[in-house]
N, C-alpha and C positions, 0 to 999 in steps of 0.2 A: 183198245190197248195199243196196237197198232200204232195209231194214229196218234197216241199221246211219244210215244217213243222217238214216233217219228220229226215230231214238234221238237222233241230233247233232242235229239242229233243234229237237227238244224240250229238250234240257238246254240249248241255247243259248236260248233262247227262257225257260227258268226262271230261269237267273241273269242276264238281261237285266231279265227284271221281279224279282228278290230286288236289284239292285244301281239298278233307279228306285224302289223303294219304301225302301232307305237313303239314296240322296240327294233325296228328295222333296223336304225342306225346304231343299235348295239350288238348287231345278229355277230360279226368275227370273234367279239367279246367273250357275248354268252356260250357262244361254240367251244370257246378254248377255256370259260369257268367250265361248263360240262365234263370235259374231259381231266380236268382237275379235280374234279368232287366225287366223281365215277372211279377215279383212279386207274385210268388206262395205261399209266405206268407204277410200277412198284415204288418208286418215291415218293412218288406223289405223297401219300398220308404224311410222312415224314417232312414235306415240305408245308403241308399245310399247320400242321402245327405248328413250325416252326416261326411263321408269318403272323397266326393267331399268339400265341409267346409273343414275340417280339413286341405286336401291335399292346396286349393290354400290360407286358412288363412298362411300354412309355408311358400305358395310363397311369401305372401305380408310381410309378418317378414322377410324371409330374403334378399328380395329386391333383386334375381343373376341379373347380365346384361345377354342380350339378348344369347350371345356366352356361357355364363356358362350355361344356364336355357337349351337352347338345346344339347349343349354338356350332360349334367345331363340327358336330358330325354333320350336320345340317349343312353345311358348308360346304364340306367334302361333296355330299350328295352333290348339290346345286353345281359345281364346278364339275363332276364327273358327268352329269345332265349336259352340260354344254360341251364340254373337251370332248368326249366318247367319242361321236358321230362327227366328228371333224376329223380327229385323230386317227384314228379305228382304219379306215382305207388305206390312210399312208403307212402307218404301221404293217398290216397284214397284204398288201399289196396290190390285190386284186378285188377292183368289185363285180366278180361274176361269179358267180355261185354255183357251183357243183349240185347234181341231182339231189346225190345224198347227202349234202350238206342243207342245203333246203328241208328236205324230208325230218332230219334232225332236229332242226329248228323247229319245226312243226311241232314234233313232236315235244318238245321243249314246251312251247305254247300251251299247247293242249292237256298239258298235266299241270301245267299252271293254271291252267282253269278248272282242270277235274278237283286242284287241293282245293282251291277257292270254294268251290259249290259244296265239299264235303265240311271245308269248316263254317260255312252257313247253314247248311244240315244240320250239324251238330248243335251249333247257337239255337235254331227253332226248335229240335227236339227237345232242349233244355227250358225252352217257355212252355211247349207242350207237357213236358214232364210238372213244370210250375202250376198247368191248370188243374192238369187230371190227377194229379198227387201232391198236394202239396207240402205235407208233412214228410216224404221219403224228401223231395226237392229242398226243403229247408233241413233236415239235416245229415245227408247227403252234400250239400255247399258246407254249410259250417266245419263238419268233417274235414274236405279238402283242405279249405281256408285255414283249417286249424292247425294242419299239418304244414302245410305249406310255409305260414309265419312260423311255426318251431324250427323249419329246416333252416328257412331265413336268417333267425334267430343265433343258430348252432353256428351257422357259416359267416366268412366276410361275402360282402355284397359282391364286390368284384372277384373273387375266388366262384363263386357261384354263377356268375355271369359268363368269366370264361370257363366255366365245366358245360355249363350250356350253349353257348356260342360252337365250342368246340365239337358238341356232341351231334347239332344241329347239320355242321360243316362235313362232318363224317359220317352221318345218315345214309345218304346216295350210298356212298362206296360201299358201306357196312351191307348194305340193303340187296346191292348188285353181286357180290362178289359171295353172298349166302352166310356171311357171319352171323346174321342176327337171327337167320332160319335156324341154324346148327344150333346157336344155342339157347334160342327159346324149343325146341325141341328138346335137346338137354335136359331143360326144364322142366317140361313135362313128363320127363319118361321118370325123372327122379320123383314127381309126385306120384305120379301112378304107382312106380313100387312102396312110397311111403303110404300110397293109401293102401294096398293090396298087403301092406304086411298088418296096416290095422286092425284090416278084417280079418285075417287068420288069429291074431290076438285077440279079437271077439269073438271068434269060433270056439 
């Protein structure tokens, strides 16, 4: 058991540093999105929205079809791919790196590998579920699916895209600063008494 752990902290530990040695040349970048999606200052949220508005209010004015709007993002990418790691030094100043600034990044890295591994977990748990059950598996998907196109359905595409974009964007902070503890807890404490009064009503 040992020995299998110890296998996992090394390969986690390799594609931690193969995945800071690809984004090296966007380490000032990613440093200064961190501390924007964390929200180490009180505006922040307020500015992030603001940037998310703006960006999909230009989608909806200029209405691209479906091949320009990906081609366009595509582009951005590719252009940001190349300007970053040019730019990035002269913009931020210095390329010598702070202990803790390193350490951060690191850090950065290695939760981007932890998400990665967990939503490949999830994918094989979903084939495994396919083998060993496969009537929960088949309607269990339809279910979501089913739901999911009604919600589709009910909403515009792009209204729905940026509630999610948005909600994505504001995860970290929501995550770091214990809003979503406070009120999935909430949550729970109001079922519990909704269950706890049902069983006095069955008494």
């Amino acid at each position: 058991m040992a020995e299998g752990d110890n296998r996992s902290a090394n390969q986690l530990a390799a594609e931690t540093a193969n995945l800071e040695e690809r984004f090296q040349g966007w380490g000032e970048v990613i440093l200064v999105a961190d501390r924007i999606i964390r929200w180490e200052k009180p505006w922040f949220p307020a500015a992030i929205m603001g940037v998310i508005s703006f960006l999909f209010l230009m989608i909806y004015y200029l209405d691209p079809s479906v091949l320009s709007g990906v081609s366009c993002f595509v582009m951005c990418l590719c252009l940001a791919d190349y300007l970053v790691p040019i730019l990035a030094p002269r913009i931020f100043g210095s390329k010598i790196w702070t202990t803790e600034q390193q350490q951060r990044f690191h850090e950065i890295c290695s939760n981007l590998v932890k998400t990665q591994r967990r939503v490949i977990g999830w994918w094989k748990r979903l084939f495994v579920l396919k083998e060993e059950k496969p009537k929960m598996y088949f309607m269990s998907t339809i279910s979501i699916l089913a739901v999911i196109a009604w919600i589709g359905q009910q909403v515009h595409n792009l209204f729905l895209t940026y509630l999610m974009v948005s909600f994505l964007l504001l995860l970290p902070g929501l995550n770091k600063h214990g809003i979503i503890t406070k009120y999935v807890g909430m949550g729970k404490r109001e079922i519990n008494k909704l269950l706890k009064q049902k069983e006095k009503k069955n008494e």
